[in-house]
Backbone bond lengths (Angstrom), bond angles and torsions (degrees), N, CA, C in turn:
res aa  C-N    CA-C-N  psi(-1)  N-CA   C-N-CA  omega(-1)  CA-C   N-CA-C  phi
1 X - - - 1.455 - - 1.517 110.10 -
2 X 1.214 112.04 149.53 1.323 124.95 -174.88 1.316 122.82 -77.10
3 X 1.652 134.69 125.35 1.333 114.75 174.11 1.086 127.44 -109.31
4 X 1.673 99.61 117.44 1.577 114.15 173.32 1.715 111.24 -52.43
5 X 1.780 86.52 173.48 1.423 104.57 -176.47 1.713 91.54 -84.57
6 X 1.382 142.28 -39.02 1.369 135.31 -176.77 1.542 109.28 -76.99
7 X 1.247 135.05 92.97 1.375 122.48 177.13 1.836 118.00 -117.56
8 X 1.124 95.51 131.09 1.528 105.50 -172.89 1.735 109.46 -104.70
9 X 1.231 111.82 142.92 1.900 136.10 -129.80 1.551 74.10 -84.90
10 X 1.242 106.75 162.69 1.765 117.42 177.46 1.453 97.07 -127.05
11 X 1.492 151.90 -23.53 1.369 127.54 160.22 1.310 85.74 -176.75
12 X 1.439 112.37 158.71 1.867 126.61 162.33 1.563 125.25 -40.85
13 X 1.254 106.86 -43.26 1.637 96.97 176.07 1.557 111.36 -91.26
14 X 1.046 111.81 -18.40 2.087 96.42 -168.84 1.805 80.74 -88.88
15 X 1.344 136.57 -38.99 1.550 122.97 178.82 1.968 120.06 -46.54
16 X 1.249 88.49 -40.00 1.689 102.52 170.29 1.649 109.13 -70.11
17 X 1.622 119.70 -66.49 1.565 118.03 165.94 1.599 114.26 -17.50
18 X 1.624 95.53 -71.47 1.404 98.16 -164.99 1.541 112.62 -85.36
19 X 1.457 121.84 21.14 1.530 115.88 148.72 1.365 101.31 -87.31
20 X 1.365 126.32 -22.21 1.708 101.91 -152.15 1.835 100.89 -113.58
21 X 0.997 107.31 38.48 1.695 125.47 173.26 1.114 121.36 -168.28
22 X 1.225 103.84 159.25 1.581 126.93 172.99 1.495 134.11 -121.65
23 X 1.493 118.26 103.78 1.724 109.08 -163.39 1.413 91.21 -67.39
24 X 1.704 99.44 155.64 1.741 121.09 -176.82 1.751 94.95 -100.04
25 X 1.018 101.79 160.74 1.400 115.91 172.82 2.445 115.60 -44.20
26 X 1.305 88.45 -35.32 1.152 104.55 173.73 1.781 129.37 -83.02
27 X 1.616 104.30 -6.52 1.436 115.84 -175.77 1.221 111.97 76.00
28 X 1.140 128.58 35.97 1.555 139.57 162.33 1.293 111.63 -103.81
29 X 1.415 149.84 164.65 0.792 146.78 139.99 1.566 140.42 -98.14
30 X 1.534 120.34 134.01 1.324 162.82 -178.09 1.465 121.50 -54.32
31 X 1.562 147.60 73.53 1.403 117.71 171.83 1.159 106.72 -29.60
32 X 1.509 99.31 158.24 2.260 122.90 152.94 1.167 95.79 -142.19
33 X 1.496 112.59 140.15 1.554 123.90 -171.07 1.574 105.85 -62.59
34 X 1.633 107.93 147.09 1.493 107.01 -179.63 1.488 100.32 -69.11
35 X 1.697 94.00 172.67 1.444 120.86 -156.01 1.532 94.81 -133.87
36 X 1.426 109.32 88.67 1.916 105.92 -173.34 1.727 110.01 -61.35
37 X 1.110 103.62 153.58 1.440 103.12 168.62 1.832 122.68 -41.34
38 X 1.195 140.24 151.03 1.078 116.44 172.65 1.523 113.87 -72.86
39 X 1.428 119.33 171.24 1.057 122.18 -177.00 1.340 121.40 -82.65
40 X 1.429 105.18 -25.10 2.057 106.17 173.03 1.600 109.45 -96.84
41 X 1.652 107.46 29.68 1.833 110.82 156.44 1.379 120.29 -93.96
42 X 1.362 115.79 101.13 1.623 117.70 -178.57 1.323 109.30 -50.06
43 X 1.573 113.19 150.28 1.452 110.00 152.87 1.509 132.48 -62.35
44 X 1.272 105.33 -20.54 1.727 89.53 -176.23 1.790 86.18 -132.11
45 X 1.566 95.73 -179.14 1.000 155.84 -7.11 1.724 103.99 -46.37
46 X 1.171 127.48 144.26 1.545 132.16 141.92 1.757 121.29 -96.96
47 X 1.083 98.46 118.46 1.642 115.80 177.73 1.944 115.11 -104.22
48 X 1.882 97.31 121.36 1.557 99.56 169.69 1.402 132.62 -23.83
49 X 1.107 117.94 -52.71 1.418 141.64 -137.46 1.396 117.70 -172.84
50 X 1.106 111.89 169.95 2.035 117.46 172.71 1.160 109.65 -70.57
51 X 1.466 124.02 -12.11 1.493 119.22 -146.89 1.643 84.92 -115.89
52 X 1.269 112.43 -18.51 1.984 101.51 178.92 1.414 98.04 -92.25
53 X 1.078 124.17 9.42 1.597 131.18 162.99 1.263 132.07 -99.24
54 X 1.506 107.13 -26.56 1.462 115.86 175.60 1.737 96.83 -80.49
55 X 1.568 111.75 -33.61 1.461 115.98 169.29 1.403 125.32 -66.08
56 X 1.225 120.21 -15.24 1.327 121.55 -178.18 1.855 94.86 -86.29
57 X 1.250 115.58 -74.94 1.370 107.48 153.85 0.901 144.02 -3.77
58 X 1.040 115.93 -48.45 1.703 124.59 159.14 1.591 123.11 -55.24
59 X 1.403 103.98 -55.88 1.494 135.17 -169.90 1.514 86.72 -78.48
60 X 1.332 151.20 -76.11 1.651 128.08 159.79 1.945 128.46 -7.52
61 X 1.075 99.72 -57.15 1.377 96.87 173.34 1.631 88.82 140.83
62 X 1.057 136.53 22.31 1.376 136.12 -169.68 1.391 121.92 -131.73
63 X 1.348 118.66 61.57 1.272 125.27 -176.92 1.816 101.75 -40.12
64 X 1.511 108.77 143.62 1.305 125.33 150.95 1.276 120.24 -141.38
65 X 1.258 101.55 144.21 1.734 108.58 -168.86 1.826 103.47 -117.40
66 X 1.363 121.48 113.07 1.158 125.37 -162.44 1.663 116.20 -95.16
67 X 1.278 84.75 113.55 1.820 119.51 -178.16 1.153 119.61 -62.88
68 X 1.268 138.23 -25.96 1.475 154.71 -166.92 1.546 129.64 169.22
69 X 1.413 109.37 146.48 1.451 122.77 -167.67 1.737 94.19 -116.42
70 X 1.648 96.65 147.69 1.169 107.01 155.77 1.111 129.78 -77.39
71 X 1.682 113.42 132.73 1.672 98.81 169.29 1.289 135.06 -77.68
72 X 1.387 103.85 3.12 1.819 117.85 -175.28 1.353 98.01 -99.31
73 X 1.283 142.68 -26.17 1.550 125.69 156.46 1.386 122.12 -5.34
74 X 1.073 116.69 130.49 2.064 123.41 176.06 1.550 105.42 -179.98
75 X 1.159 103.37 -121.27 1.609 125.97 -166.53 1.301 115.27 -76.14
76 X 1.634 95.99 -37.61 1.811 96.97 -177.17 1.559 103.82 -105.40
77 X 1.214 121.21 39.92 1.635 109.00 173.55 1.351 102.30 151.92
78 X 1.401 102.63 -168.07 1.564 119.82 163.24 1.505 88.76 171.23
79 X 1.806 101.73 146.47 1.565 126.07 -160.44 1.598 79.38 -152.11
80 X 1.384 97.41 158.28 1.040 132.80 138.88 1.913 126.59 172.84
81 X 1.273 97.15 -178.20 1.956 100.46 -170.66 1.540 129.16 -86.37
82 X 1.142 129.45 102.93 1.420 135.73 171.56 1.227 141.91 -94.76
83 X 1.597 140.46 127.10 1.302 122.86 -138.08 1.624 76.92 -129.56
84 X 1.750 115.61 136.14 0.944 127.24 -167.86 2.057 87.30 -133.23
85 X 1.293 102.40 167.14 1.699 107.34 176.40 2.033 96.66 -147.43
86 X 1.453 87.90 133.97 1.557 88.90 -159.41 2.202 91.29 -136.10
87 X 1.363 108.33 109.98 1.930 112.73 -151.27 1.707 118.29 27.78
88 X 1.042 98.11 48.93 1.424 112.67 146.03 1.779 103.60 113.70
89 X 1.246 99.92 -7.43 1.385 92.08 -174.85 1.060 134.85 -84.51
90 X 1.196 159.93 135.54 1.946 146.49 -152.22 1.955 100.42 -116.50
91 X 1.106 117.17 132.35 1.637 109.73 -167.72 1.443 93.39 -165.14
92 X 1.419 116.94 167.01 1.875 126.32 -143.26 1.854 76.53 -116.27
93 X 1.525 105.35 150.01 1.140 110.73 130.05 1.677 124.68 -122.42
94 X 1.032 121.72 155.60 1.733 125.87 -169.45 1.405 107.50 -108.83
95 X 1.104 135.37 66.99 1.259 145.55 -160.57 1.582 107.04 -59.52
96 X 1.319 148.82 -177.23 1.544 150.28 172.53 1.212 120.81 157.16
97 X 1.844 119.15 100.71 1.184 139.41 -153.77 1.571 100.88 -113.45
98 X 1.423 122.30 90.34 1.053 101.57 146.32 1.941 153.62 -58.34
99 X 1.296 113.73 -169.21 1.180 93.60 -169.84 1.604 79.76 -133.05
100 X 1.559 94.26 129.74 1.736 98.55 -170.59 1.935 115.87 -70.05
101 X 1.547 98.50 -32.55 1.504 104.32 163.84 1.594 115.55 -42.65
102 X 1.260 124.01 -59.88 1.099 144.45 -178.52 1.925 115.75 -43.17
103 X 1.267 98.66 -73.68 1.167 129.52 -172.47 1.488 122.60 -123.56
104 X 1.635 119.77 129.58 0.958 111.44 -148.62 2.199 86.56 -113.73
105 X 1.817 94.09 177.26 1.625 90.57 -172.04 1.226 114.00 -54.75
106 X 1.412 143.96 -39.20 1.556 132.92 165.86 1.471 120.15 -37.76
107 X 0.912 102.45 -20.10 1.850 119.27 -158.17 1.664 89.51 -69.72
108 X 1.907 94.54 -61.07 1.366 105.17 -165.01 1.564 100.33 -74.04
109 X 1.277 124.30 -10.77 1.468 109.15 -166.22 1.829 99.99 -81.58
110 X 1.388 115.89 -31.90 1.141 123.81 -177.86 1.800 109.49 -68.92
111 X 0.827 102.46 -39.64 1.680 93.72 173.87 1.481 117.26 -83.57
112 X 1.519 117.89 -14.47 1.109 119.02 159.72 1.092 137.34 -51.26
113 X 2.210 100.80 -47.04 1.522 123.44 -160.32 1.755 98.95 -93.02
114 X 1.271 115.50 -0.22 1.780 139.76 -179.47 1.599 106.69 -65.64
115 X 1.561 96.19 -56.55 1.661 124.04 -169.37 1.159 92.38 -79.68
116 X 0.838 155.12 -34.24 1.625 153.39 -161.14 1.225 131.87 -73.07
117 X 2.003 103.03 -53.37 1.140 129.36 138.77 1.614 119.08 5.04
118 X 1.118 111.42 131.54 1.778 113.70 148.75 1.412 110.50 -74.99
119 X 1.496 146.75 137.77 1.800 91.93 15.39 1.381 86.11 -113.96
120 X 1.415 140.73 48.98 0.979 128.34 149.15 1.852 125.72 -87.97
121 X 1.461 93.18 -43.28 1.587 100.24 150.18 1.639 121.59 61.25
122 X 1.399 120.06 33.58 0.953 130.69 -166.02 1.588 139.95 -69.60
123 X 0.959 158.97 125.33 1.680 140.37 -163.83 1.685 94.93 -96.97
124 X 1.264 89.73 119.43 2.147 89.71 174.01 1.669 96.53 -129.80
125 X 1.307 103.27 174.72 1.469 135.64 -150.17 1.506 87.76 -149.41
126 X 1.657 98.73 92.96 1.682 102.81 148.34 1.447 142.73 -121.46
127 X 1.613 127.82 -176.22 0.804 133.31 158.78 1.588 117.73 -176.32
128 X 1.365 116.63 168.17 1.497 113.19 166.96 1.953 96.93 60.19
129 X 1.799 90.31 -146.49 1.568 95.95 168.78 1.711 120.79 -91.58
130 X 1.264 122.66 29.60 1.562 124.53 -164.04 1.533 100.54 -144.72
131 X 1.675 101.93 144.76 1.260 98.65 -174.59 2.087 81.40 -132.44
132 X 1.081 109.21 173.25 1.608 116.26 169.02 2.018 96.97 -150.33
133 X 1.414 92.43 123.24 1.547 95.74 177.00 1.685 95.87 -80.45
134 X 1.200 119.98 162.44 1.822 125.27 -169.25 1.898 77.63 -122.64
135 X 1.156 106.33 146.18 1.597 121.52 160.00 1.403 119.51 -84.28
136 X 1.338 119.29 -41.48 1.569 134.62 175.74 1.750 108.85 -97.94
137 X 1.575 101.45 94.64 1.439 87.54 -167.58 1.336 114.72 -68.89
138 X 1.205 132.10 -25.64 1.573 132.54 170.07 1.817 112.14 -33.48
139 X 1.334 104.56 -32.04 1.570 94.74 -168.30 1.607 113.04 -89.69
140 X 1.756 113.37 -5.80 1.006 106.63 -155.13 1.925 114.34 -69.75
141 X 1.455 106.28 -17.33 1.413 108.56 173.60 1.944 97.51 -59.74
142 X 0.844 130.87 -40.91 0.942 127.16 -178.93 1.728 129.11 -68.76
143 X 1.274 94.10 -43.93 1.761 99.03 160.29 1.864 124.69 -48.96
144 X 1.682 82.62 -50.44 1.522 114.02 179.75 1.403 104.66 -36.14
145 X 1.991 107.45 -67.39 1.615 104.93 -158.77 1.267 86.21 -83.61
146 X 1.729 157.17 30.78 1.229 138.56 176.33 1.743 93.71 -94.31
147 X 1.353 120.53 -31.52 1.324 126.45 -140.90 1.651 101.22 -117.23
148 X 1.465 112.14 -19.74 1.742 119.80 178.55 1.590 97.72 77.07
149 X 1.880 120.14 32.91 1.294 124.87 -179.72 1.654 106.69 -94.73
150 X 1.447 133.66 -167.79 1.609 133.45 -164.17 2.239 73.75 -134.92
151 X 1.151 120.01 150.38 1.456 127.17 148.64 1.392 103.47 -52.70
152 X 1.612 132.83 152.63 1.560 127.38 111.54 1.249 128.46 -119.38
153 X 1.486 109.55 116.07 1.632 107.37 -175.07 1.691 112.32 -58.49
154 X 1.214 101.91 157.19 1.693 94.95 172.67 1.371 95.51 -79.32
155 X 1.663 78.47 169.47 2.088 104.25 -169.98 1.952 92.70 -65.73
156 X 0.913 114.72 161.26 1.481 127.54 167.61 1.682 109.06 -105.09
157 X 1.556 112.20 157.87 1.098 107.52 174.06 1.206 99.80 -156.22
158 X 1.886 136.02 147.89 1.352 112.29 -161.73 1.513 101.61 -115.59
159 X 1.727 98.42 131.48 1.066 117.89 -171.19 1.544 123.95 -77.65
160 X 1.004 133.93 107.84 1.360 139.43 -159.72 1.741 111.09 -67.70
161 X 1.109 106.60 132.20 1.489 123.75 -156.42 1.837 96.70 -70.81
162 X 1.005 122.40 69.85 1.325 133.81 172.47 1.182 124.96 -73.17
163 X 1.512 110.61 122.69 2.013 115.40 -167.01 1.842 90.07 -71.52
164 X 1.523 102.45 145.76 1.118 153.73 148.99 1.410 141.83 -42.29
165 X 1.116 151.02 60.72 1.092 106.73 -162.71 1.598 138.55 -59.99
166 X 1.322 146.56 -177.48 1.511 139.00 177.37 1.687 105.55 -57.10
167 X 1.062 127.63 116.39 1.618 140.16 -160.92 1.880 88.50 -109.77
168 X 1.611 106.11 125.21 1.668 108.06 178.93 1.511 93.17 -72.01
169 X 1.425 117.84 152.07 1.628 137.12 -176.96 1.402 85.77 -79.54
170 X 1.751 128.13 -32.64 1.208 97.06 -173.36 2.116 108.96 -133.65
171 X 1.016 125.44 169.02 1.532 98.20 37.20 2.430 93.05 -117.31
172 X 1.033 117.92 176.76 1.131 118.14 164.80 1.772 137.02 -107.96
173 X 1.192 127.74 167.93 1.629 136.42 -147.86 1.330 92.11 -117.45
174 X 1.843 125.31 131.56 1.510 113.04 141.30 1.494 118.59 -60.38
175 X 1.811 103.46 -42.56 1.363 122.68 -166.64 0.989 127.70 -137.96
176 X 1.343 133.20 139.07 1.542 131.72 -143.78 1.236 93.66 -87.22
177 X 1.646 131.47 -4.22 1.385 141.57 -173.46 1.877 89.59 -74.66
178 X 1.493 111.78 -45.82 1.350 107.33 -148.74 2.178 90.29 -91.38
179 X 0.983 127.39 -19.53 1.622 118.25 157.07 1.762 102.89 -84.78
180 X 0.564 107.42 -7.05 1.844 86.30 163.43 1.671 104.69 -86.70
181 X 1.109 127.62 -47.46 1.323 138.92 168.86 1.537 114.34 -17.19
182 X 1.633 88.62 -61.77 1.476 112.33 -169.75 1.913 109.80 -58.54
183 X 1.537 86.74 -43.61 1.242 84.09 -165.70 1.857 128.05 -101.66
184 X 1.244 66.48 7.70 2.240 105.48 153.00 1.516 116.78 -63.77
185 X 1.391 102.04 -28.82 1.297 112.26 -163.32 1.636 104.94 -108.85
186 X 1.338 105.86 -3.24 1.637 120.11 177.68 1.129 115.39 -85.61
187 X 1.367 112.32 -54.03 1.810 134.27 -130.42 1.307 98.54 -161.30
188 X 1.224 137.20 -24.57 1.692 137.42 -136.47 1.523 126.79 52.66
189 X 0.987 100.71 166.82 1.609 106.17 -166.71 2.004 108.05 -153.88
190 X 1.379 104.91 45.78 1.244 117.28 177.52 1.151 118.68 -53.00
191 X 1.516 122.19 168.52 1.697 117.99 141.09 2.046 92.67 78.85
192 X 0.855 123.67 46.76 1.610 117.92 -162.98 1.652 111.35 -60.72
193 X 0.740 154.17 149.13 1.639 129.96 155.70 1.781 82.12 -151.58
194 X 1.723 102.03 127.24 1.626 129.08 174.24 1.453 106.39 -79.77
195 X 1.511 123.29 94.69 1.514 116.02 -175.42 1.885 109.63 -72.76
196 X 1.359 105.53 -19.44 1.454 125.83 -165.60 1.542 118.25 -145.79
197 X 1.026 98.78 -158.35 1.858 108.78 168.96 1.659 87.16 -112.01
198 X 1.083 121.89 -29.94 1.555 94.74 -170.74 1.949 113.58 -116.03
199 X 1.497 93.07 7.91 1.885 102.02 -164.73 1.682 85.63 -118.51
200 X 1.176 114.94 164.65 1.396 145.38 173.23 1.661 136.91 166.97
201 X 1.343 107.96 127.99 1.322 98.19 -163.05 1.476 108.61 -110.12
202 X 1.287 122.46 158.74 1.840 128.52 -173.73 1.333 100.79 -125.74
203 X 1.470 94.06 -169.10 1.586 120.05 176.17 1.952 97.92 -116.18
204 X 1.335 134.73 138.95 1.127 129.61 155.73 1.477 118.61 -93.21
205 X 0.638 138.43 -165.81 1.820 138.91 157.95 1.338 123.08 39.24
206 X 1.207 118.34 38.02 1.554 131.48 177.28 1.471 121.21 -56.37
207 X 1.570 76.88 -38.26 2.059 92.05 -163.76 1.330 115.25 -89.51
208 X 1.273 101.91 -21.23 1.783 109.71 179.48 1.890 97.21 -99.67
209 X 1.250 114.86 34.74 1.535 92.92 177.62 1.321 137.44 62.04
210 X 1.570 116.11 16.32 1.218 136.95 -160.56 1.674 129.12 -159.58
211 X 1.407 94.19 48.18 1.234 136.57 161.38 1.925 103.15 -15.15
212 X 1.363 118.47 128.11 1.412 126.06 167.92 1.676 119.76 177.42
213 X 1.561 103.85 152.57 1.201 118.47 -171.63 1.721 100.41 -52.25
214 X 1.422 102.43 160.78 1.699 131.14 154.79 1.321 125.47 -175.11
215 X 1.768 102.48 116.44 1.876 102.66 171.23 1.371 95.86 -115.46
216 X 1.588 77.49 131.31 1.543 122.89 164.20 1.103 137.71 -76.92
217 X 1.624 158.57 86.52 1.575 157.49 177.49 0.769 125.28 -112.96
218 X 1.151 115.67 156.27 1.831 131.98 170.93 1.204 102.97 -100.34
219 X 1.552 123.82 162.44 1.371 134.43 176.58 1.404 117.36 -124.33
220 X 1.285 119.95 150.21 1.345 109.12 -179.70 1.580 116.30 -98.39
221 X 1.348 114.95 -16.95 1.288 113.04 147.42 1.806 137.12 -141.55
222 X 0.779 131.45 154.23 1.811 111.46 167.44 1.731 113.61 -11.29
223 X 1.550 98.65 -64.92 1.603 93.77 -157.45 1.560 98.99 -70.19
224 X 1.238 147.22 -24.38 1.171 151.72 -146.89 1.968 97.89 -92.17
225 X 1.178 94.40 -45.51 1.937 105.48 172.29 1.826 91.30 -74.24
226 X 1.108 136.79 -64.95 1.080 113.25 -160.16 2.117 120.76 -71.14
227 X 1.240 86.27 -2.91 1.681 95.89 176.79 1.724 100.17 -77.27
228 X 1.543 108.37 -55.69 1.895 121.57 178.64 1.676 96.79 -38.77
229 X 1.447 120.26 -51.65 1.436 107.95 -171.62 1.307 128.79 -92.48
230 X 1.523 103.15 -15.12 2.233 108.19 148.83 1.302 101.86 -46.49
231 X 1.610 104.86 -75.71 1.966 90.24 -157.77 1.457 94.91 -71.89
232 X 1.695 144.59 8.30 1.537 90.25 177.18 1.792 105.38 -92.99
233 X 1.648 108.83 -6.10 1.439 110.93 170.00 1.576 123.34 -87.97
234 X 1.286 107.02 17.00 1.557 121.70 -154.31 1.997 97.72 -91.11
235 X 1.004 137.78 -38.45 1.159 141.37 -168.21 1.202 130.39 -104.00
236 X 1.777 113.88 122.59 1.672 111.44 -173.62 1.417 98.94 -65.38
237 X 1.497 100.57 157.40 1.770 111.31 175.69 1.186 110.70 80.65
238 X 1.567 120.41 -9.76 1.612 109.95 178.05 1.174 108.58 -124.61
239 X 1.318 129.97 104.36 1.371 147.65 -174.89 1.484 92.26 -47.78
240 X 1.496 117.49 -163.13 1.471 135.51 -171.65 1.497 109.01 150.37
241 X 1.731 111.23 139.98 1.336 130.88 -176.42 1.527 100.79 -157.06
242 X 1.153 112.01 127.19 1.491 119.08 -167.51 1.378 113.80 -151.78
243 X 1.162 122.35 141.05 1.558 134.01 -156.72 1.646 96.67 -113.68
244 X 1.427 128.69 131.65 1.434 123.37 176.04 1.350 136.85 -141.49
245 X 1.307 161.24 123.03 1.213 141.91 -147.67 1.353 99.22 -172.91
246 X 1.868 131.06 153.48 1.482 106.98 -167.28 1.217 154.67 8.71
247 X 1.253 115.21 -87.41 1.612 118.65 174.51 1.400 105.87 -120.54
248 X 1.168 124.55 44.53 1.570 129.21 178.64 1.631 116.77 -155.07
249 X 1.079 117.04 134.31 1.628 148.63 133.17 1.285 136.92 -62.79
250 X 1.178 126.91 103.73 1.606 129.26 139.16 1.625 127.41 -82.68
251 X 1.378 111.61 120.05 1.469 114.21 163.24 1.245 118.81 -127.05
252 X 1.724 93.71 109.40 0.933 97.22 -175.68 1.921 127.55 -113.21
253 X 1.223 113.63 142.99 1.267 117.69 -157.28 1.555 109.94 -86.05
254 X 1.594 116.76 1.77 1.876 123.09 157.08 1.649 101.76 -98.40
255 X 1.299 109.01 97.55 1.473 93.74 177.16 1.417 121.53 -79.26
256 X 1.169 115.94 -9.42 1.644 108.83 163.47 1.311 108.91 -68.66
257 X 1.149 129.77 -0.33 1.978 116.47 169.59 1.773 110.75 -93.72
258 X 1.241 104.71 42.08 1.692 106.91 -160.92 1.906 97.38 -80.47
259 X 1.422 73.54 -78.09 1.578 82.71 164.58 1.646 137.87 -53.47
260 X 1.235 114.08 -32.97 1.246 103.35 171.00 1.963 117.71 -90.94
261 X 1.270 90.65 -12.85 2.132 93.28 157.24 1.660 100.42 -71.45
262 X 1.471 139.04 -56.42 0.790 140.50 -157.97 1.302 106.00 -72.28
263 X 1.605 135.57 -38.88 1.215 114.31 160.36 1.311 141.05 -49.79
264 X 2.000 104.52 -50.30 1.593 127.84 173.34 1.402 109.71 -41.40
265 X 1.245 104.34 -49.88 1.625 117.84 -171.64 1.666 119.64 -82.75
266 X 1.469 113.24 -20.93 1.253 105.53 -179.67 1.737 118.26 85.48
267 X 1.447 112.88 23.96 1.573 116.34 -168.45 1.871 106.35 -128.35
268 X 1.106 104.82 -166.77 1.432 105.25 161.05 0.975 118.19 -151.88
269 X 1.436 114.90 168.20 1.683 136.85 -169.46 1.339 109.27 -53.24
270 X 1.364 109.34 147.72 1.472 111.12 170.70 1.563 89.61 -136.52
271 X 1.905 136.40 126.65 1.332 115.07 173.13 1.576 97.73 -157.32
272 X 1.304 111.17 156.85 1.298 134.48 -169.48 1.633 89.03 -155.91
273 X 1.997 100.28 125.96 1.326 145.07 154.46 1.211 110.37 -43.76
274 X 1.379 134.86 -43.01 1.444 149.36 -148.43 1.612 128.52 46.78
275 X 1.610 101.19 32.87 1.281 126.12 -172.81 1.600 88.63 -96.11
């Protein structure tokens, strides 16, 4: 499977694993030097679990209503996903509680400084042993003082001003509800989950036995869609196939459905080899 630029955490301990190694060309694994906590992450608040976090949240002024559990939850943690709406907007949080017995603050600083990374590039909310990545980074000052957490912006990296091809003005989306629709009617668009008001990700290829990722967005302007498709063609080793037309994106993770989204839909290809 293909990895997108939007990626959502699969449980507390393999997120820690896979900060604190590197597979070798041979499927062995590699030290990479630790990654200390940063220095403006307080020690406390400390929280039990995900669930005295989705509770603290609450008690902030920030209802979240929790979307999914990890199945790797146990001894060393427990994570999981909560969708909070803050003047009208609906957006994920990725919650991830370590267990300080377990794992010590480097531990967490390394899975922190993981997420941070391009091109995953993440905005998290830490403190103590728990970090929660925010989906809508605008709110995260707000998560932050709900939880007694510090912001961390993701790392930046500069994206090289890469030609385009001619993108049709149209046609355009009120709602990323109504291009998923569309492209239900292409490829499928199963399995829905609304990361935002303007992000959402599916299933493509259900019906033909060939099951695969796709996130979906709207843009708020030209330059803002054409920045989403620099960095998602911006990186060696990371393939990319992307569907495009006014104020919208498809990335999709079957890249042989490029062309036939791009016909259904009326857009064109955006793709990088990852050579």
């Amino acid at each position: 499977m293909k990895r997108v630029i939007s990626v959502f955490a699969a449980g507390v301990a393999m997120a820690v694993l896979a900060a604190c190694g590197n597979t070798t060309q041979g499927g062995g694994s590699s030290p990479s030097p630790s990654a200390t906590m940063p220095g403006s992450v307080p020690t406390k608040p400390e929280y039990a679990d995900a669930d005295a976090v989705v509770e603290a949240l609450d008690a902030g002024g920030i209802p979240c209503e929790v979307t999914r559990r990890s199945q790797g939850s146990g001894r060393g943690g427990s994570s999981l996903g909560c969708a909070s709406v803050i003047d009208g907007t609906k957006f994920e949080n990725d919650i991830h509680v370590l267990n300080p017995e377990v794992f010590d603050r480097d531990d967490v600083g390394d899975s922190i400084a993981s997420r941070r990374q391009p091109p995953s590039g993440q905005t998290l909310v830490a403190a103590g042993h728990w970090f929660v990545r925010v989906t809508e980074p605008r709110f995260a000052n707000r998560v932050a003082a709900a939880l007694g957490g510090v912001v961390l912006p993701p790392k930046k990296t500069k994206i090289p001003d890469y030609p385009l091809p001619d993108i049709p003005r149209t046609p355009r989306y009120r709602t990323v509800g109504a291009l998923a629709d569309d492209l239900a009617a292409a490829v499928g668009c199963d399995d829905r989950k609304q990361r935002s008001n303007t992000v959402l990700t599916c299933t493509t290829g259900k019906d033909t036995g060939s099951p695969n990722c796709a996130t979906l967005a709207l843009h708020a302007s030209d330059a803002d869609r054409d920045a989403v498709l620099r960095e998602a063609i911006a990186y060696k080793g990371v393939p990319a196939t992307l569907v495009t037309a006014g104020n919208w994106t498809v990335n999709l993770c079957d890249y042989g459905l490029g062309s036939r989204v791009a016909d259904a839909l009326h857009g064109t290809v955006v793709s990088y080899d990852g050579g």
